[in-house]
C-alpha positions as CSV (number, residue, x, y, z in Angstrom):
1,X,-14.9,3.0,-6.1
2,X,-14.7,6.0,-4.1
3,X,-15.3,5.0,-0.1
4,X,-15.1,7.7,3.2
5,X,-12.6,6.0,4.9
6,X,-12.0,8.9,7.7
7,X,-15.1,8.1,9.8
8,X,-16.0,11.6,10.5
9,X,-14.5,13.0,7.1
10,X,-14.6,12.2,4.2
11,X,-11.4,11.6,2.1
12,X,-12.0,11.3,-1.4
13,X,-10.2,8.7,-3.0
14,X,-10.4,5.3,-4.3
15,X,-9.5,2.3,-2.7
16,X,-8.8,-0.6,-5.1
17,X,-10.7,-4.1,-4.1
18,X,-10.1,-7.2,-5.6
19,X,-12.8,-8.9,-3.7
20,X,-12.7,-8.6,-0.2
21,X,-9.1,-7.4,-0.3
22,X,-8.0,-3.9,-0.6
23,X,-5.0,-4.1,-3.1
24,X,-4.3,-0.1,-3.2
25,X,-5.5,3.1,-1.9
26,X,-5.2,6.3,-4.5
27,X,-5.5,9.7,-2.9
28,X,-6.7,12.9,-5.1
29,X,-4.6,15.1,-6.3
30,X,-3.3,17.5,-3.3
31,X,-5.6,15.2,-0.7
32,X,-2.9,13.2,1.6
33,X,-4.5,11.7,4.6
34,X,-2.7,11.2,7.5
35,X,-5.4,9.1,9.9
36,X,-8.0,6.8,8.1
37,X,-10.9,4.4,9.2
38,X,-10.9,1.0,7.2
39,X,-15.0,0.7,7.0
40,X,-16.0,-3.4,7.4
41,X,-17.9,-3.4,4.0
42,X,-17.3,-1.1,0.4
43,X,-20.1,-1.6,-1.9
44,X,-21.5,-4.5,0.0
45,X,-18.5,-6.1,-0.1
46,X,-16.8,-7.2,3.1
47,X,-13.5,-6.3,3.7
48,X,-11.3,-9.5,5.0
49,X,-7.8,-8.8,4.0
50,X,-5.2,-5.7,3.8
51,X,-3.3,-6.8,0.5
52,X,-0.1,-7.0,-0.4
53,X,1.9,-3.1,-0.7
54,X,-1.8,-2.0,-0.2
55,X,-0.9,1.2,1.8
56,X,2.9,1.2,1.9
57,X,4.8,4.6,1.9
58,X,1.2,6.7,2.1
59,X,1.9,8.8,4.8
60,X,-0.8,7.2,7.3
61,X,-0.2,8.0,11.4
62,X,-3.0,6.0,12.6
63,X,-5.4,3.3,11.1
64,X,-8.6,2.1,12.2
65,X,-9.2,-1.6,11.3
66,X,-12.7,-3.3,11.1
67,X,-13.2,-6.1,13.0
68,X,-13.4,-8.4,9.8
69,X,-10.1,-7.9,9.0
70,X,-7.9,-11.5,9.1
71,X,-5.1,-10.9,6.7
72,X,-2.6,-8.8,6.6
73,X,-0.7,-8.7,3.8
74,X,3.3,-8.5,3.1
75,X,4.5,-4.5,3.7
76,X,1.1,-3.7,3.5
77,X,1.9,-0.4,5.7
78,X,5.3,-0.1,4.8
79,X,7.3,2.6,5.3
80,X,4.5,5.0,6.8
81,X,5.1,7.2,9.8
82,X,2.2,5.1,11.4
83,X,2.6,5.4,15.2
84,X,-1.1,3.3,16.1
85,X,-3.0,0.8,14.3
86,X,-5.6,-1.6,16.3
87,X,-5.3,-5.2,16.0
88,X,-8.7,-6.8,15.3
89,X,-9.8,-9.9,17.5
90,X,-10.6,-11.9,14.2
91,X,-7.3,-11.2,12.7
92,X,-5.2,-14.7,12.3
93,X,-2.1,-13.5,10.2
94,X,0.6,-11.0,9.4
95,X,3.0,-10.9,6.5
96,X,6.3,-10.5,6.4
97,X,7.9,-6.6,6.4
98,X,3.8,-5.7,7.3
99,X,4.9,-2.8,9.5
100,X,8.5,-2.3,8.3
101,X,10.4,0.6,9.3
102,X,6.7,2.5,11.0
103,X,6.5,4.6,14.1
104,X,4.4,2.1,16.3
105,X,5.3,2.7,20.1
106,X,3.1,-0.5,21.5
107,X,1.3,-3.4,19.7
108,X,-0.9,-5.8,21.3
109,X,-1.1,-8.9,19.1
110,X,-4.9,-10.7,19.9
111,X,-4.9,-14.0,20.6
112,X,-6.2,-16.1,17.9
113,X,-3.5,-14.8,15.9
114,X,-1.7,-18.0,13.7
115,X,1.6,-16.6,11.6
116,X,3.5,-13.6,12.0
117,X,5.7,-13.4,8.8
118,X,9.7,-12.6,8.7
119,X,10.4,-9.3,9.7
120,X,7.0,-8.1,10.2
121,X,8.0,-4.9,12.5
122,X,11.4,-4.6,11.7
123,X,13.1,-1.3,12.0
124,X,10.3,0.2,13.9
125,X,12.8,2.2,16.1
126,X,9.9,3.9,18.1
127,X,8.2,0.5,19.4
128,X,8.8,0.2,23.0
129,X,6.2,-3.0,23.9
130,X,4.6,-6.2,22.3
131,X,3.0,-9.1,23.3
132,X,3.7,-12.7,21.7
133,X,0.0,-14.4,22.1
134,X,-0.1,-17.9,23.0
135,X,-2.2,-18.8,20.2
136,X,1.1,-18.2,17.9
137,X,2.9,-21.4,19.4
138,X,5.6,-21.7,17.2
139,X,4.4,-19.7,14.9
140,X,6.8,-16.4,14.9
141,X,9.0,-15.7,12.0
142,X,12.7,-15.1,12.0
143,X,13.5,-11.5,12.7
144,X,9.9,-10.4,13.5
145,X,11.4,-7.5,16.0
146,X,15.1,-7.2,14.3
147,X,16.2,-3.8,14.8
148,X,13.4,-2.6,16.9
149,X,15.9,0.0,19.2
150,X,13.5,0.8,21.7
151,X,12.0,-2.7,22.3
152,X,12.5,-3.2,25.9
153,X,9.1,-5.0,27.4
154,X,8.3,-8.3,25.6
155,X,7.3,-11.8,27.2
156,X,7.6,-14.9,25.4
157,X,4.2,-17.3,26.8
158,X,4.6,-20.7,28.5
159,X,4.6,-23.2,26.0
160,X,7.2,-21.8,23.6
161,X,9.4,-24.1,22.6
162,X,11.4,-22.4,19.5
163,X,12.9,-18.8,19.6
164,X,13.1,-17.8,15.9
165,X,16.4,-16.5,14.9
166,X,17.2,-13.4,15.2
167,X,13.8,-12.3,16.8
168,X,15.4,-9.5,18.7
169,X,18.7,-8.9,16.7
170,X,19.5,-5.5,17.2
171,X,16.8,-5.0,20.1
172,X,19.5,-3.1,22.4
173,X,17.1,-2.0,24.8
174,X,15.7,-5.6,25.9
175,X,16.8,-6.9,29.0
């Protein structure tokens, strides 16, 4: 099903649902977006969840979630030289390797959040700030942050009563 996922322009490709989950995102031939806007519904169908491998390795630099988004996905932007995304208030997990080796600078998680999966920003060298919201707990994988170079403004909430191992492994910049 082709959808304008730019916003303002109109990209033509397809993006693959399997109900209200994107599972893939197929450009045109010589069309490579760089910047895209997820819309909250594709042929009446609301959009929920960013699947699994979705959008890894596309090329993207900045992504505009809907508000309905809740799930997103294992290394579902992968490998992208993505340096912003937004963080929906509704969005209660993130899989593991999600934002692996991306460009992100600063990520605010929302609260309401529930799991971050292992690894989830790991190798993002550029990412310089992020925020653990209280409604994790508990709930922050092993190695979330591992190798994140430039990671040097991070605060762990009252009420945390378990650092995950390796969390910051290879964080040099933390203090």
């Amino acid at each position: 099903m082709a959808a304008d996922v730019s916003g303002t322009r109109k990209v033509v490709g397809d993006i693959v649902l399997s109900g209200g989950t994107i599972t893939g995102f197929i450009f045109e031939e010589g069309v490579t977006p760089t910047d895209i806007v997820i819309p909250e519904t594709i042929d009446s169908v609301t959009i929920t969840e960013i699947g699994t491998n979705a959008f890894e390795n596309k090329g993207l630099t900045s992504v505009v979630l809907p508000g309905t988004i809740t799930d997103i996905a294992e290394r579902a932007f992968a490998s992208n030289p993505l340096a912003t995304i937004n963080f929906p208030a509704g969005l209660k997990r993130i899989g593991g390797h999600a934002f692996y080796q991306t460009k992100l600078t600063s990520i605010t998680l929302p609260e309401g959040l529930e799991e971050v999966g292992g690894a989830a920003f790991e190798a993002c060298t550029n990412l310089a700030s992020a925020n653990w919201p209280v409604s994790l707990g508990d709930n922050m994988s092993d190695g979330v942050f591992y190798d994140c170079t430039s990671l040097s403004a991070f605060t762990v909430p009252e009420g945390v009563t378990a650092i995950p191992q390796n969390l910051f492994f290879g964080c040099t910049s933390l203090k």
